[in-house]
N, CA, C and O atoms as a GROMACS GRO file, in nm:
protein
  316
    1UNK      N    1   7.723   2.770 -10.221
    1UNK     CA    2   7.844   2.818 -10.160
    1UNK      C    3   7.822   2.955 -10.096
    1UNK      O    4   7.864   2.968  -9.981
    2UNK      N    5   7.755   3.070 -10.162
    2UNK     CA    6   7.742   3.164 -10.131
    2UNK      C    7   7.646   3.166  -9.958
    2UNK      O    8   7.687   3.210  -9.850
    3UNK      N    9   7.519   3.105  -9.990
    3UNK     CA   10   7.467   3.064  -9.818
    3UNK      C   11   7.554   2.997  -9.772
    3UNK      O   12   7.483   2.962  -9.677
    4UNK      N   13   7.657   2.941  -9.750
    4UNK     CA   14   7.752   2.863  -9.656
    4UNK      C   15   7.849   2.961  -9.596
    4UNK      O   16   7.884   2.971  -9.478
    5UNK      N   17   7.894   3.049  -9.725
    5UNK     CA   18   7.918   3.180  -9.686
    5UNK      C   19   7.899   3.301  -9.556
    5UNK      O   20   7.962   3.373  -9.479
    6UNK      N   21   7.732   3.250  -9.611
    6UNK     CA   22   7.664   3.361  -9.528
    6UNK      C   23   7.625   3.323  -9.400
    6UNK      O   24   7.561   3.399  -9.327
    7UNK      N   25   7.659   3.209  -9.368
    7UNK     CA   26   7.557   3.080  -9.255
    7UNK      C   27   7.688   3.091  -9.178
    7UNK      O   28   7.681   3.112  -9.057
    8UNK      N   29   7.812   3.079  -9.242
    8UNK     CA   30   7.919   3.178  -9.116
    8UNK      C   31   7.932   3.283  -9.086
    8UNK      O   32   7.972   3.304  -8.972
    9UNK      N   33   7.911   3.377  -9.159
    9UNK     CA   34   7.926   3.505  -9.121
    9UNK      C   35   7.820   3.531  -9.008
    9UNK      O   36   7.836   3.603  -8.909
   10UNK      N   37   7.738   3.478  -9.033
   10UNK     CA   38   7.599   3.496  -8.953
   10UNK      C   39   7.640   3.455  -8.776
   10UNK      O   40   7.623   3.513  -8.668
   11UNK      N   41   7.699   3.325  -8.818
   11UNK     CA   42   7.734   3.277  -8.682
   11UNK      C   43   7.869   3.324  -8.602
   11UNK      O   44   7.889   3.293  -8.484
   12UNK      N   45   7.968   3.411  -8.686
   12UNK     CA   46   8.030   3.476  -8.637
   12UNK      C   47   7.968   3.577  -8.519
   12UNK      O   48   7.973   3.574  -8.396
   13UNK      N   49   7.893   3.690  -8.640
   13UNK     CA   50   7.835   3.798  -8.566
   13UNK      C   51   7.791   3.748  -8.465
   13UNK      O   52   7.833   3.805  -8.364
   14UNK      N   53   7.693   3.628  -8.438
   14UNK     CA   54   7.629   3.601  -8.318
   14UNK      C   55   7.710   3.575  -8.186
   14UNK      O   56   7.680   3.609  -8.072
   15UNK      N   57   7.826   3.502  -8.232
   15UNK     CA   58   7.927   3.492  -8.124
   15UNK      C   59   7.954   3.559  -8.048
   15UNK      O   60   7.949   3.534  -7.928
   16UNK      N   61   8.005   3.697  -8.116
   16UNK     CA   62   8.088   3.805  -8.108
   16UNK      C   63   7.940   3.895  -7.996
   16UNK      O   64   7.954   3.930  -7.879
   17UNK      N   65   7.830   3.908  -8.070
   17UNK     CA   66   7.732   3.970  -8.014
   17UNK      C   67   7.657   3.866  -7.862
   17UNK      O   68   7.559   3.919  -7.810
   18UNK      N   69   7.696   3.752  -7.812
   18UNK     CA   70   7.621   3.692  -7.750
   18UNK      C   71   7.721   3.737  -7.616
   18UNK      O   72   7.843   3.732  -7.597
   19UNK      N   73   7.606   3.783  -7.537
   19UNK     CA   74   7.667   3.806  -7.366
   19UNK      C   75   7.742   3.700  -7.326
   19UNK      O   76   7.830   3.741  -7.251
   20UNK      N   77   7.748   3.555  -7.344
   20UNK     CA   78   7.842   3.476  -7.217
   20UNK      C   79   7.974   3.510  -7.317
   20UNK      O   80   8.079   3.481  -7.262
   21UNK      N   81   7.984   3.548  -7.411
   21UNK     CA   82   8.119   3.577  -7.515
   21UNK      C   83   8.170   3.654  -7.404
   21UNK      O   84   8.270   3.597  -7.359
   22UNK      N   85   8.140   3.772  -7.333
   22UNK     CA   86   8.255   3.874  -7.281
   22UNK      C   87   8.150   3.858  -7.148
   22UNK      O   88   8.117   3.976  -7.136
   23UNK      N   89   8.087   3.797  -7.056
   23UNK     CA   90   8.058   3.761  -6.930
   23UNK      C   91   8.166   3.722  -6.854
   23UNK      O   92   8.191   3.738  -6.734
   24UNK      N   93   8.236   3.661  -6.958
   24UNK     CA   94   8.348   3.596  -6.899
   24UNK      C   95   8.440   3.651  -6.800
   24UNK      O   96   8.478   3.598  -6.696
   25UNK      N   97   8.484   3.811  -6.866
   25UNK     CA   98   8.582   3.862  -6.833
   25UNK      C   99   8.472   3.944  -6.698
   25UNK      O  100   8.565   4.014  -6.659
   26UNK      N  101   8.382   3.976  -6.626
   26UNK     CA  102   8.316   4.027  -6.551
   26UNK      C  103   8.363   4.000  -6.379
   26UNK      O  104   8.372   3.884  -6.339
   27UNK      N  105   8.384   4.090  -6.308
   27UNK     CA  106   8.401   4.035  -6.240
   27UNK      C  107   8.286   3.966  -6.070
   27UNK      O  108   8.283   3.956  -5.947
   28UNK      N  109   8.229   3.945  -6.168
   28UNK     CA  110   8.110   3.844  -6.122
   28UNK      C  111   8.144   3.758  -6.172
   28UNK      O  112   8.208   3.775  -6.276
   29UNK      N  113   8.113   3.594  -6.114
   29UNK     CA  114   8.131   3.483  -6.153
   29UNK      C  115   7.996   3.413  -6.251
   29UNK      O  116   7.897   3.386  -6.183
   30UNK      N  117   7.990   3.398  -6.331
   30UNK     CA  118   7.870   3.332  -6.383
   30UNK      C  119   7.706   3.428  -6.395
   30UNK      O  120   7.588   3.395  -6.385
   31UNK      N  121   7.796   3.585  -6.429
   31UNK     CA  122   7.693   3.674  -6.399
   31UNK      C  123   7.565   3.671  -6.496
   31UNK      O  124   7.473   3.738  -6.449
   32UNK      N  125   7.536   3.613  -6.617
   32UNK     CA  126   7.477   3.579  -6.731
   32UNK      C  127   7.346   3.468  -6.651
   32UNK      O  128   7.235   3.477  -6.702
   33UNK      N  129   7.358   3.395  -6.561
   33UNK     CA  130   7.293   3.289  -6.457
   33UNK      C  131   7.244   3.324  -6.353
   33UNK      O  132   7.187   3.244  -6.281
   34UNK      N  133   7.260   3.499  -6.312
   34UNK     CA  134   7.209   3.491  -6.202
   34UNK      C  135   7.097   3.649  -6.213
   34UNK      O  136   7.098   3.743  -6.292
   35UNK      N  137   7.008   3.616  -6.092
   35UNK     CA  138   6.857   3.691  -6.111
   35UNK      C  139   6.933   3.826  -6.086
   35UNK      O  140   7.056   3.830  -6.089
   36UNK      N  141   6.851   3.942  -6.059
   36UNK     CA  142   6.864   4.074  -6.045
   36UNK      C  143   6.909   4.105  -5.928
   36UNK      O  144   7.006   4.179  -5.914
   37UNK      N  145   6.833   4.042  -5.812
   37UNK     CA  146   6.839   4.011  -5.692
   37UNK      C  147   6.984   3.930  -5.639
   37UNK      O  148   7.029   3.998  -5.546
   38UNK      N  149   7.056   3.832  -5.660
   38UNK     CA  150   7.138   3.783  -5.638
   38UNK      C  151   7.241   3.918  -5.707
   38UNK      O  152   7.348   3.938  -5.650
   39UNK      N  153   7.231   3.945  -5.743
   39UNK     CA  154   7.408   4.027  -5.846
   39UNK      C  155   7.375   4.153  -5.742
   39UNK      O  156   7.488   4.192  -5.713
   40UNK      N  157   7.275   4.242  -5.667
   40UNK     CA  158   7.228   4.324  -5.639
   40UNK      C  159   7.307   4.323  -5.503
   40UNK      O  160   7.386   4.414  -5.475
   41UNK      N  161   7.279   4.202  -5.407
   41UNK     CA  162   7.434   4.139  -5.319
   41UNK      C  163   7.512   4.113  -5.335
   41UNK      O  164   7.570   4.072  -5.234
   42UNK      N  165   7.589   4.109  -5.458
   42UNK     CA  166   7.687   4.105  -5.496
   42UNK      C  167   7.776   4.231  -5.516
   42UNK      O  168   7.896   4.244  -5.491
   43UNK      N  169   7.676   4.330  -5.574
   43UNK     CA  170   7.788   4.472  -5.619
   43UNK      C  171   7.843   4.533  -5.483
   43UNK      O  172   7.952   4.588  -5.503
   44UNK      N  173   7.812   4.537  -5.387
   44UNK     CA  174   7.872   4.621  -5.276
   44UNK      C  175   8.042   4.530  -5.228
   44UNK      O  176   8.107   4.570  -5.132
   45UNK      N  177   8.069   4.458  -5.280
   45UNK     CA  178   8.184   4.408  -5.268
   45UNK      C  179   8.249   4.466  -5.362
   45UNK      O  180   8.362   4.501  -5.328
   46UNK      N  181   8.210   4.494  -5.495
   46UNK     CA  182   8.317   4.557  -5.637
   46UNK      C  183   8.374   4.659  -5.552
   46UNK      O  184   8.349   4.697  -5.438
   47UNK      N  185   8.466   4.697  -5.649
   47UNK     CA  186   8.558   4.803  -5.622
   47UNK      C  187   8.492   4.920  -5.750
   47UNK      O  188   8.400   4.863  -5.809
   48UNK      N  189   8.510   5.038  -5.795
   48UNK     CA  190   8.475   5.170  -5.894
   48UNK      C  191   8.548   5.090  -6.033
   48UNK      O  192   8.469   5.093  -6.128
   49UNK      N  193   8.646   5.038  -6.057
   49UNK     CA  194   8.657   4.993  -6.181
   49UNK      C  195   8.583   4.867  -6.198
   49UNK      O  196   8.583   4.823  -6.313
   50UNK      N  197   8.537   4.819  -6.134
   50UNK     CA  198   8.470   4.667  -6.120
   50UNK      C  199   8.314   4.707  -6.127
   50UNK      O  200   8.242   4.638  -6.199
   51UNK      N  201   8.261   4.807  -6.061
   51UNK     CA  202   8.165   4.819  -6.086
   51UNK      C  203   8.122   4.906  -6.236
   51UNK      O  204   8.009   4.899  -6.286
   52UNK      N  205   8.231   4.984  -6.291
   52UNK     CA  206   8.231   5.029  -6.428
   52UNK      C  207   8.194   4.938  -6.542
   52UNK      O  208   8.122   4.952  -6.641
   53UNK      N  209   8.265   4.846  -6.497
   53UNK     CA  210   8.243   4.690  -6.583
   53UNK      C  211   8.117   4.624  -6.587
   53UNK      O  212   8.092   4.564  -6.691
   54UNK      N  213   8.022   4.623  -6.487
   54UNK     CA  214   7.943   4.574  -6.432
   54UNK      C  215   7.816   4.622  -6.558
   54UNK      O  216   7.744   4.570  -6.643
   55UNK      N  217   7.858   4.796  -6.479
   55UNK     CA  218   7.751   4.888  -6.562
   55UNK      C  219   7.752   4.902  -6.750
   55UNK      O  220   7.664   4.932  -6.831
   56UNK      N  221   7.865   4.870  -6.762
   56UNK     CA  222   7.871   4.841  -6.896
   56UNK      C  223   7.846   4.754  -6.991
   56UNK      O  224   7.803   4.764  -7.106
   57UNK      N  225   7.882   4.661  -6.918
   57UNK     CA  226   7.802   4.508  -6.960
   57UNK      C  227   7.682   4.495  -6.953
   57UNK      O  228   7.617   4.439  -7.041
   58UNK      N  229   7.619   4.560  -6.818
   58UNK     CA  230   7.450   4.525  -6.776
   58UNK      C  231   7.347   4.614  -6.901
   58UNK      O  232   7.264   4.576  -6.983
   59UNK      N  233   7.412   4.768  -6.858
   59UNK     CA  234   7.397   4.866  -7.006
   59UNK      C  235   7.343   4.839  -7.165
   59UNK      O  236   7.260   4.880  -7.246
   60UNK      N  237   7.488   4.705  -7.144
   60UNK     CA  238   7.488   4.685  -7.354
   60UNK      C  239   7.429   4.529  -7.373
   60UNK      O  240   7.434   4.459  -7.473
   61UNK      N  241   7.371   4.499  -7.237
   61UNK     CA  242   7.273   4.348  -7.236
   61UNK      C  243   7.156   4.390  -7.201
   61UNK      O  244   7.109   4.486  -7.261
   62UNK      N  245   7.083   4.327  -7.098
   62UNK     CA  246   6.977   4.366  -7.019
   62UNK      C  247   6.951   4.498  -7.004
   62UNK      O  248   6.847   4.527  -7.063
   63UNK      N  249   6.992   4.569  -6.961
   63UNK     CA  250   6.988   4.699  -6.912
   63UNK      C  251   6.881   4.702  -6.798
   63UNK      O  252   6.772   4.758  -6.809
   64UNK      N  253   6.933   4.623  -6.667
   64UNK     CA  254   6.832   4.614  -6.557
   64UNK      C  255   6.794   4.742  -6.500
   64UNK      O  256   6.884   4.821  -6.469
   65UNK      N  257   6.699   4.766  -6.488
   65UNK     CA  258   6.731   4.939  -6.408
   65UNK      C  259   6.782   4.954  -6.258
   65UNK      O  260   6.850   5.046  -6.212
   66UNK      N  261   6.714   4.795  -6.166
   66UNK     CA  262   6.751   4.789  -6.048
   66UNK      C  263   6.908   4.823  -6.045
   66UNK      O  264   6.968   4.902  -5.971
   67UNK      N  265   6.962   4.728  -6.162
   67UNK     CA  266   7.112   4.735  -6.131
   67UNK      C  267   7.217   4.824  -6.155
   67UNK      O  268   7.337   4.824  -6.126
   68UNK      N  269   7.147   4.895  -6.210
   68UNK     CA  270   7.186   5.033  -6.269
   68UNK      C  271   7.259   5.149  -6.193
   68UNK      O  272   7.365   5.209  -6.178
   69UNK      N  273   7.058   5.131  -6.138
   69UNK     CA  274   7.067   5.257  -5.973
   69UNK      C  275   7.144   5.189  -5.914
   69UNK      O  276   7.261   5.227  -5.923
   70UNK      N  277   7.113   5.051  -5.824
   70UNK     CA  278   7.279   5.005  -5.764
   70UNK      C  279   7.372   5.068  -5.808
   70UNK      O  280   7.426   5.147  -5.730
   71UNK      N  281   7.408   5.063  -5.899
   71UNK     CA  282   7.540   5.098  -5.924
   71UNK      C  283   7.594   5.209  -5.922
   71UNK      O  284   7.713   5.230  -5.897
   72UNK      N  285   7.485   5.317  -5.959
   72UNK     CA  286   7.479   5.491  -5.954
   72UNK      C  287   7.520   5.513  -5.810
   72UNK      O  288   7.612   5.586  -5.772
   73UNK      N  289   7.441   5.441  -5.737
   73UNK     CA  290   7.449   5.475  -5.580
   73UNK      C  291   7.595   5.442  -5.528
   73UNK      O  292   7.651   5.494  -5.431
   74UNK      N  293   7.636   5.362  -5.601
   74UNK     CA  294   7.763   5.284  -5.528
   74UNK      C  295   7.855   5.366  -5.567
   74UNK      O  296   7.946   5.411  -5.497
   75UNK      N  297   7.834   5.389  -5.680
   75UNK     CA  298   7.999   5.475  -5.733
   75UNK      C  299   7.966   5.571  -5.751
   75UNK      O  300   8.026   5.633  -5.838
   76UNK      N  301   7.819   5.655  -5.662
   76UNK     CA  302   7.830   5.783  -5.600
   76UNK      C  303   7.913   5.815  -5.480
   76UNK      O  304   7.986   5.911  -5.456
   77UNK      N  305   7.877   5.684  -5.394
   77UNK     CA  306   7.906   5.691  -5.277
   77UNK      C  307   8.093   5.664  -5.255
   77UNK      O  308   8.150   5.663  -5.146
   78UNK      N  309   8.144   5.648  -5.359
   78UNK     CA  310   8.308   5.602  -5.347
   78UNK      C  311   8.339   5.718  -5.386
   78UNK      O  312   8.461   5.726  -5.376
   79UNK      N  313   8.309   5.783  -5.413
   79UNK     CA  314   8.350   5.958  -5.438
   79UNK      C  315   8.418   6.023  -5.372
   79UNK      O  316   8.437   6.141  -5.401
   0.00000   0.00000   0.00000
């Protein structure tokens, strides 16, 4: 009982911790599926709160650096 216990808890955390859990809310479509390169044409359409999102998510997953600087640059440049 006690591992049955623990064999959910386990799979909770993973839920909760797995990127397509909150990909969802991104406003990229299916951003979890796509290369560095594809999302990289994508950010110059976000808007400064959209790209906040972007960077935060990419940040506390991957942490691409390409997409990063994108993003530094972008919501330097909306300043």
């Amino acid at each position: 009982m006690a591992n049955t216990q623990k064999t959910a808890a386990n799979s909770k955390a993973k839920a909760k911790a797995s990127p397509a859990s909150t990909s969802a809310k991104l406003p990229i479509a299916s951003y979890d599926d796509l290369s560095a390169l594809q999302i990289l044409d994508l950010l110059g359409a976000l808007n400064k709160t959209e790209l906040a999102k972007i960077k935060k998510y990419e940040t506390a997953n991957r942490s691409r650096q390409t997409i990063l600087k994108k993003i530094a640059m972008l919501s330097d440049a909306a300043k």
